[in-house]
C-alpha positions as CSV (number, residue, x, y, z in Angstrom):
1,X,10.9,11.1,-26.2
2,X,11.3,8.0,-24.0
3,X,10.1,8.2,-20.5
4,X,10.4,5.4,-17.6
5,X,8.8,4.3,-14.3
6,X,11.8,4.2,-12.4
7,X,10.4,3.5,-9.2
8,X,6.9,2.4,-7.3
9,X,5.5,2.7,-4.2
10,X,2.6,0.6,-3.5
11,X,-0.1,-0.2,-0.5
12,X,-3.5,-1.5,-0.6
13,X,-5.6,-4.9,1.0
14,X,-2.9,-7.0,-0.2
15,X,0.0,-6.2,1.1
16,X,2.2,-3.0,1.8
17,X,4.8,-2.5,-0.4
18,X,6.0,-4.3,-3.6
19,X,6.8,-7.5,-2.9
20,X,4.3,-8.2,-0.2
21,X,1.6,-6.9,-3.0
22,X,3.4,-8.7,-6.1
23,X,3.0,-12.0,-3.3
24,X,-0.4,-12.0,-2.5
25,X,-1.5,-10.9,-6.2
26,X,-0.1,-13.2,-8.4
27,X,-1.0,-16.1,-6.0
28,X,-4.5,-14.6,-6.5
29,X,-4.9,-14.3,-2.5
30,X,-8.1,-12.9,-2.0
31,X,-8.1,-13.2,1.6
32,X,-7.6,-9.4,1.9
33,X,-11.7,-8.7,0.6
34,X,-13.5,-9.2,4.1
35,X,-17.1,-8.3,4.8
36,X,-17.4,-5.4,7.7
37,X,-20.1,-3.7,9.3
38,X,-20.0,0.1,10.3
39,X,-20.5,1.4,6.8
40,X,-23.7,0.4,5.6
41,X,-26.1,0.5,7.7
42,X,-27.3,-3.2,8.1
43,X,-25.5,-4.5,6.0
44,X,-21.6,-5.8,5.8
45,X,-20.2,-5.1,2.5
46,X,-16.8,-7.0,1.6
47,X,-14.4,-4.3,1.4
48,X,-10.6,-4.3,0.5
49,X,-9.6,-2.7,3.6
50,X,-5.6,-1.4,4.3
51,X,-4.5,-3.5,7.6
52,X,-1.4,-2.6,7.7
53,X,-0.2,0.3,10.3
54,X,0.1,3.1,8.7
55,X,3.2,5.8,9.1
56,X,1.9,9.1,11.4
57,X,1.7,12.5,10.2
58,X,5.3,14.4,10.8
59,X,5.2,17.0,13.3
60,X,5.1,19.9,11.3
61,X,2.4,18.9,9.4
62,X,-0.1,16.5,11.8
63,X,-2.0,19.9,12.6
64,X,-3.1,20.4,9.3
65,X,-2.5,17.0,7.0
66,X,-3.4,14.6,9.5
67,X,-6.0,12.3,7.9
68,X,-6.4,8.8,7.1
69,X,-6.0,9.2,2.9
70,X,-2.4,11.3,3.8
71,X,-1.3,8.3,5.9
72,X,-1.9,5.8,3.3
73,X,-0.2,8.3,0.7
74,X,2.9,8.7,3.1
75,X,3.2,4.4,3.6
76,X,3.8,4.4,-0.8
77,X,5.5,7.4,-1.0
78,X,8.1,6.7,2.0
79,X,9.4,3.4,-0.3
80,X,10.4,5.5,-2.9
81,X,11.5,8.3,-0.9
82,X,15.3,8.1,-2.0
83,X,14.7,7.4,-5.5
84,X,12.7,10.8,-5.0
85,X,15.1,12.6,-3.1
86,X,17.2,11.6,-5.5
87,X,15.6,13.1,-8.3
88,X,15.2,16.4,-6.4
89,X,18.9,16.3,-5.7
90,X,19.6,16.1,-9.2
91,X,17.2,18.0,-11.0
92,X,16.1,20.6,-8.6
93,X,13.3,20.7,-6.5
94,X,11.5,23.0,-8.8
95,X,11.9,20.5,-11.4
96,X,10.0,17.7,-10.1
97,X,6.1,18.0,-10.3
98,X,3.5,15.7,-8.8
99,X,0.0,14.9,-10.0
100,X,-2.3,12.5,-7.8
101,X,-5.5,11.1,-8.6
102,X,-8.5,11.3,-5.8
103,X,-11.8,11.1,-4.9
104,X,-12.3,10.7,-1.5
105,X,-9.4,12.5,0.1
106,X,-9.7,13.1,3.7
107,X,-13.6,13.0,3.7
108,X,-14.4,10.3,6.2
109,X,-13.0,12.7,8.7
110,X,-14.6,15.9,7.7
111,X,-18.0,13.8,7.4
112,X,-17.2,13.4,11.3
113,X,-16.5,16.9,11.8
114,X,-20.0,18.2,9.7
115,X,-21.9,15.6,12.0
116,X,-20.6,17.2,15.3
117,X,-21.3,20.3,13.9
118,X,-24.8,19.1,13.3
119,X,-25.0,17.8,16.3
120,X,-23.4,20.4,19.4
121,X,-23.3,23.8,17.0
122,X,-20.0,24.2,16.9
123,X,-17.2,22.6,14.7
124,X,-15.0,20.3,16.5
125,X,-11.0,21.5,17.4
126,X,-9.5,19.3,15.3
127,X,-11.9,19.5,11.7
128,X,-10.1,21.0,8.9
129,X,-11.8,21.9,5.7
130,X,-8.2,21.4,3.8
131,X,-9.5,17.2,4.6
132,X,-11.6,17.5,2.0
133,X,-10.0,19.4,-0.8
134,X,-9.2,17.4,-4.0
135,X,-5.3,18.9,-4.1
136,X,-4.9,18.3,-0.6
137,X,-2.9,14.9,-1.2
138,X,-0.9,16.0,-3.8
139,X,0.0,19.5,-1.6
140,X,0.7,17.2,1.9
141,X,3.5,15.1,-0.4
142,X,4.9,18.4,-1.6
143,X,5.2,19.9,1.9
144,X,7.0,16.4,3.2
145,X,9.0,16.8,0.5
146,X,9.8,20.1,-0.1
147,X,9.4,20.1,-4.0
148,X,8.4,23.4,-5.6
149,X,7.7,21.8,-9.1
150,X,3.9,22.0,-10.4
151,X,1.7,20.0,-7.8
152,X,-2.0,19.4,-8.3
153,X,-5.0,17.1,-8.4
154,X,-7.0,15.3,-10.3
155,X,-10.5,13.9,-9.7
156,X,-12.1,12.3,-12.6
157,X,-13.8,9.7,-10.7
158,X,-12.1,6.0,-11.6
159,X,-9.8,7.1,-13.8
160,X,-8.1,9.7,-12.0
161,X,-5.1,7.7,-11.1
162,X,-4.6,6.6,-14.7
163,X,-5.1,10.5,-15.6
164,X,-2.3,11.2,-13.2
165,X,-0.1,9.4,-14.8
166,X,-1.2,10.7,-18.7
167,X,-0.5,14.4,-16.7
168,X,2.6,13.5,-15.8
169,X,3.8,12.6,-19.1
170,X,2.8,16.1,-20.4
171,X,4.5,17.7,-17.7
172,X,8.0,16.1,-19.0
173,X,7.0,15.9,-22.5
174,X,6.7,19.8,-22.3
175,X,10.2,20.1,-20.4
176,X,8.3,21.6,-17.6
177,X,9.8,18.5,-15.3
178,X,12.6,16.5,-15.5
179,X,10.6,14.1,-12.7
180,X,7.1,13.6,-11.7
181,X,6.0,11.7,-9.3
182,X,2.8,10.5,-10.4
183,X,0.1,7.7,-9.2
184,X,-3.0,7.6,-7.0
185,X,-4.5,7.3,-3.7
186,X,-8.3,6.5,-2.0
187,X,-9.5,5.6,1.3
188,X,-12.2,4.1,2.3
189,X,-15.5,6.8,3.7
190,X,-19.3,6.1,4.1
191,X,-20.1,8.7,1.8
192,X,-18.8,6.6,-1.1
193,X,-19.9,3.3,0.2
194,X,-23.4,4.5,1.0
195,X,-23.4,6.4,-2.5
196,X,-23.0,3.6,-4.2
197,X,-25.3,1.6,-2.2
198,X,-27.9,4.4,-3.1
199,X,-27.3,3.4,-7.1
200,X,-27.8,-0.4,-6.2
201,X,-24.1,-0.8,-7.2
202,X,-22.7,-2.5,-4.6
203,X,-22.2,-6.4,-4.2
204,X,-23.2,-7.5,-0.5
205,X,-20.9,-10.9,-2.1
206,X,-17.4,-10.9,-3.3
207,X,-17.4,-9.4,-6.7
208,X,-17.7,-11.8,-10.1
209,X,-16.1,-9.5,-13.1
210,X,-17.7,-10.8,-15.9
211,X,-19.8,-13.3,-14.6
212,X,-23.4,-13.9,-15.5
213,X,-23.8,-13.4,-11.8
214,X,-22.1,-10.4,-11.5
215,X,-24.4,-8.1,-9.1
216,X,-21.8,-5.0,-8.4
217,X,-18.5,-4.0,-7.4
218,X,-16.7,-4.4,-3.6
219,X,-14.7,-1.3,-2.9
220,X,-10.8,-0.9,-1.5
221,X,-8.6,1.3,-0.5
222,X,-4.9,2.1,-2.3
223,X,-1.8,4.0,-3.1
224,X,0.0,3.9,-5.6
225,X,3.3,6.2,-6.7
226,X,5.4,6.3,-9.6
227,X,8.6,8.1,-10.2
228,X,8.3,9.3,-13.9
229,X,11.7,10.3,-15.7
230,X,13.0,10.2,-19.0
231,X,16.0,8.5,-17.3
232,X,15.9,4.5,-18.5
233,X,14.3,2.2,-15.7
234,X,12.7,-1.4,-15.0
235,X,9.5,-0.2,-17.2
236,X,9.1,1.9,-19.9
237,X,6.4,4.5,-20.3
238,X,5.0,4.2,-23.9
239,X,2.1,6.6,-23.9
240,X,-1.8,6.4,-23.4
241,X,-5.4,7.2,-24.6
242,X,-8.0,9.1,-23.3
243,X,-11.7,9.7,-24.4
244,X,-15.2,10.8,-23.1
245,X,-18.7,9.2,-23.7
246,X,-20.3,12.1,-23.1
247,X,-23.4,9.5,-22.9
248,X,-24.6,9.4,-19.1
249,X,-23.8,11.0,-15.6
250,X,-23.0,7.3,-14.3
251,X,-23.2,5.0,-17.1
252,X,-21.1,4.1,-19.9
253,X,-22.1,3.8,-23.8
254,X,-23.4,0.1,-23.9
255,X,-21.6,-0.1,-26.7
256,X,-18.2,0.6,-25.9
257,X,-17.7,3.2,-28.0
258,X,-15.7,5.9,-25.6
259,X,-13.5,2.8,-24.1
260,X,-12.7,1.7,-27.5
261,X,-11.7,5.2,-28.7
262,X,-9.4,5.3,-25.8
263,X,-7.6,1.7,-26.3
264,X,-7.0,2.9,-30.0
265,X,-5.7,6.3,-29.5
266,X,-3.3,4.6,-26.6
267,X,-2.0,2.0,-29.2
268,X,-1.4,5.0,-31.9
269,X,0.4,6.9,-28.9
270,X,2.7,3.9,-28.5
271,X,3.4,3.3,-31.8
272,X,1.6,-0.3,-31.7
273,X,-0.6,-2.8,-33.4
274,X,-3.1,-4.0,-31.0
275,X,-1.4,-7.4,-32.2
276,X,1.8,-6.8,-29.8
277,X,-0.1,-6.4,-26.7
278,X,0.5,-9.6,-24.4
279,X,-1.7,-8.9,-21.2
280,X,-4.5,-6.6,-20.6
281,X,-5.4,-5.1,-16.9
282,X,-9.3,-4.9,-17.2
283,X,-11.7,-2.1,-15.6
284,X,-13.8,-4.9,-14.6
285,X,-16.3,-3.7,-11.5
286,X,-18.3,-6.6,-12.2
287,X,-21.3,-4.2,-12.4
288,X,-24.0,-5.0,-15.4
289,X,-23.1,-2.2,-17.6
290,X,-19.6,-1.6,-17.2
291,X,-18.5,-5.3,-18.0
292,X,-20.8,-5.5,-20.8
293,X,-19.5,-2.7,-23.3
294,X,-15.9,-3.4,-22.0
295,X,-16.3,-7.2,-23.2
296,X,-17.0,-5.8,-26.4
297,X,-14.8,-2.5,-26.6
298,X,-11.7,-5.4,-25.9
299,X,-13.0,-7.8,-28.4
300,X,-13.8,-5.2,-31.0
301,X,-10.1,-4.1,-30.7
302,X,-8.2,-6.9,-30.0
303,X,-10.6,-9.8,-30.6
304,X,-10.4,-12.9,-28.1
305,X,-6.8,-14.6,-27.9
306,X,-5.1,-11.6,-25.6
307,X,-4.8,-12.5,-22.2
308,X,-6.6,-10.3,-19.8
309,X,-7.9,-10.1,-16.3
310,X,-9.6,-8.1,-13.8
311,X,-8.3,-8.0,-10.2
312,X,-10.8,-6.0,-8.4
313,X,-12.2,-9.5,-6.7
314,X,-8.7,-8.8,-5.3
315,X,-8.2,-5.3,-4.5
316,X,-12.1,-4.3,-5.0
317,X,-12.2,-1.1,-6.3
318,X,-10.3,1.5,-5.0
319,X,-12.0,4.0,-7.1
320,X,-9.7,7.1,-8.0
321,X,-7.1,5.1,-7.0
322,X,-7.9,2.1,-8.9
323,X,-5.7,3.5,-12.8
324,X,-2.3,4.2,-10.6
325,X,-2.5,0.9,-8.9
326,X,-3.5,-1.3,-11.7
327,X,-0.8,0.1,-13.7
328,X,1.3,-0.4,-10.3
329,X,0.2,-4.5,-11.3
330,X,1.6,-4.0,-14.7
331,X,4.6,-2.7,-13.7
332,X,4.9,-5.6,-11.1
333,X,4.3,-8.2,-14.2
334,X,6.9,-6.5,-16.0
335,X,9.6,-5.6,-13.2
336,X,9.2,-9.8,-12.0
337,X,12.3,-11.3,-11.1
338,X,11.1,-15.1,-11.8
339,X,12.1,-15.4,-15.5
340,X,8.0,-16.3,-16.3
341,X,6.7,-12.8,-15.7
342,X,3.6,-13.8,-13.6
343,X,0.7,-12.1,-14.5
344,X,-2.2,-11.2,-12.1
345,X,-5.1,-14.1,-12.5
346,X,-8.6,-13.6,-13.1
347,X,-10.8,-14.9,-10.1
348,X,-14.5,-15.2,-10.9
349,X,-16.9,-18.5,-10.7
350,X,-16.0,-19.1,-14.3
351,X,-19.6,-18.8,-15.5
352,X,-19.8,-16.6,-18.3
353,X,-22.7,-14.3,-19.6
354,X,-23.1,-15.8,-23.0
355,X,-24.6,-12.0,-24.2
356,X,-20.9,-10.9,-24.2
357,X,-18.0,-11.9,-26.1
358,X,-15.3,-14.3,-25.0
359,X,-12.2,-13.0,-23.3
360,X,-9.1,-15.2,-22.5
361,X,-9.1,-14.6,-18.8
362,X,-5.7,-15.2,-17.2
363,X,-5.0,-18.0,-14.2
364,X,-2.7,-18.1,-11.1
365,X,0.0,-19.9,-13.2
366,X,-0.3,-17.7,-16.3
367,X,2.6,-15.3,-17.4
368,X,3.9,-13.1,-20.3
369,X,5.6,-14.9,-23.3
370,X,9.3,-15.3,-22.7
371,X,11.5,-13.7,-25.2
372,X,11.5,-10.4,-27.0
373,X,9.9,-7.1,-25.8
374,X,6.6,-7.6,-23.5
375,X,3.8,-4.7,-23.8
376,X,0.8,-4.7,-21.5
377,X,-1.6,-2.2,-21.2
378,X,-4.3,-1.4,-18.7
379,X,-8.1,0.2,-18.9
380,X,-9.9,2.7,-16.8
381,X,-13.2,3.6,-17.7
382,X,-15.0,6.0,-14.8
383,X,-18.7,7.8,-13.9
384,X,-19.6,10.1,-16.8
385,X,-17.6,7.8,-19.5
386,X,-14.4,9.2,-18.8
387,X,-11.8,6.5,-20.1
388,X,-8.1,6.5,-20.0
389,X,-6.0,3.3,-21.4
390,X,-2.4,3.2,-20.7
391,X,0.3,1.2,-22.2
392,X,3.6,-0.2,-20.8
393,X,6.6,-2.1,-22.0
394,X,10.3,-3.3,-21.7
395,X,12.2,-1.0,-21.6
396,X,13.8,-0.7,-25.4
């Protein structure tokens, strides 16, 4: 059964919407990472902050949905609204689903109600508990919207995005939709910034994936929304992998193992040899650990002449958000209008940590081969050693 990303919907530090993010990434503009103070106490982390202004609330909802993470949601989800409404138009509104991936939801604001509570006794007027809830995004698009299909969440830490989009596939592959829409969303709150802080994860510099100087990831902020059909579109859908460690609460198998697992069973779901993939969308947090076995899981699989890259010295990571819209870059590679199919670049201080394999890391400038069918996938490998690998294509 073929399925297609007909449409995307895209915000985060570079740009809101497609072609102002497409711009900024494949120039490799990292202008939008920018060190602030607030969140750390201390200390001014560079974070991958959202600058745009962000749609409100609608009326009917602002009492109860009204929260930073919604907003950001609404800004991707309003630029694929008619391709949505479409959809509902056509199929029925009980036959389109949607599946988001989060982590931190509306907690920045419900970390402000808990401290007034703390601090006068009382809960404030306007703190809602719903803030918090890990289906709360995916229920506040299904209110705007008015879809009836199967709506839900899912929060499996850094690959919760990616997972959305594995969900969705399900959800058509089992005729239980005729659409999904499908992707990712995070926002920035102290209580992930500071717990990663706590775990001496967190780069005070701007990020260096797969440097020997790598010291820790810089985190972002991002949605990212797909409209899944098995109607043909600009990319095709041509499946995924999925694996656990089951090795550590926060670290991954030094070895690779789970993220390898993953990468092979996605291949097998496509119907590939790990020969046809052209490009490859790295986890890359630039943390110790993580860029270690992933060096390896990629050159075990795939050895060193694919072209691959990590863009979270762009983006930094936007944690549950980070699968949807690194897949969103894929899509963007693939959907480019110049004839080259720019691909995003790698930008790091070009030192490499001789303990790890080589990797051919892409350049502003570098693109997908011209001629025939292009396939690209992307990683996401998460707390707990939760992977998920996703592939993309041409459509055939």
């Amino acid at each position: 059964m073929n399925m297609y990303l007909n449409a995307l919907g895209v915000i985060c530090n570079l740009g809101a919407g497609k072609a102002a993010v497409a711009e900024a990434l494949f120039a490799g503009d990292d202008s939008g990472i920018r060190s602030e103070h607030g969140w750390i106490p201390q200390h001014e982390p560079p974070l991958g902050s959202v600058k745009a202004q962000l749609p409100p609330i609608p009326a009917t909802l602002i009492e109860r949905r009204n929260n930073r993470n919604n907003r950001l949601l609404l800004a991707a989800a309003l630029e694929i609204e008619a391709d949505i409404r479409a959809a509902m138009e056509r199929y029925g509104h009980a036959r389109v689903g949607i599946v988001l991936g989060t982590s931190t939801t509306g907690i920045e604001e419900a970390t402000h109600g808990i401290g007034a509570y703390r601090r006068d006794g009382a809960w404030p007027e306007d703190y809602r508990y719903a803030h918090q809830e890990l289906g709360a995004p995916a229920e506040f698009l299904a209110e705007w919207l008015s879809v009836s299909g199967p709506c839900y969440g899912i929060s499996t830490a850094c690959t919760s995005g990616a997972r959305a989009l594995l969900s969705a596939q399900r959800l058509l592959r089992l005729g239980v939709c005729d659409a999904v829409v499908c992707g990712g969303v995070d926002t920035l709150c102290r209580l992930a910034i500071n717990g990663f802080h706590a775990l001496e994860a967190i780069d005070m510099q701007r990020c260096d994936p797969f440097s020997r100087h790598r010291r820790g990831i810089n985190i972002g902020e991002a949605a990212a929304l797909f409209l899944m059909t098995r109607e043909r579109g600009p990319v095709q859908w041509l499946g995924g992998g999925a694996s656990s460690d089951a090795y550590h609460m926060s670290s991954p198998d030094p070895e690779g193992t789970g993220a390898t697992t993953a990468m092979r069973n996605a291949l097998q779901s496509a119907g590939l040899e790990a020969t046809r993939i052209d490009y490859i969308n790295l986890h890359g947090t630039a943390t110790e650990l993580n860029d270690s076995m992933e060096s390896r899981a990629v050159a075990g699989v795939f050895g060193s002449a694919v072209p691959c890259s990590s863009t979270k010295s762009l983006t930094g990571h936007t944690l549950a958000a980070a699968g949807a819209l690194e897949a969103a870059f894929c899509w963007l590679s693939l959907a480019d209008s110049r004839s080259e199919r720019r691909l995003p670049p790698h930008l790091w201080d070009g030192e490499a940590d001789s303990a790890l394999p080589a990797l051919n890391f892409t350049h502003v400038g570098s693109h997908l081969p011209t001629g025939g069918r292009r396939y690209i996938m992307s990683n996401s490998f998460a707390f707990g050693g939760n992977n998920a690998c996703l592939i993309f294509g041409d459509p055939a």
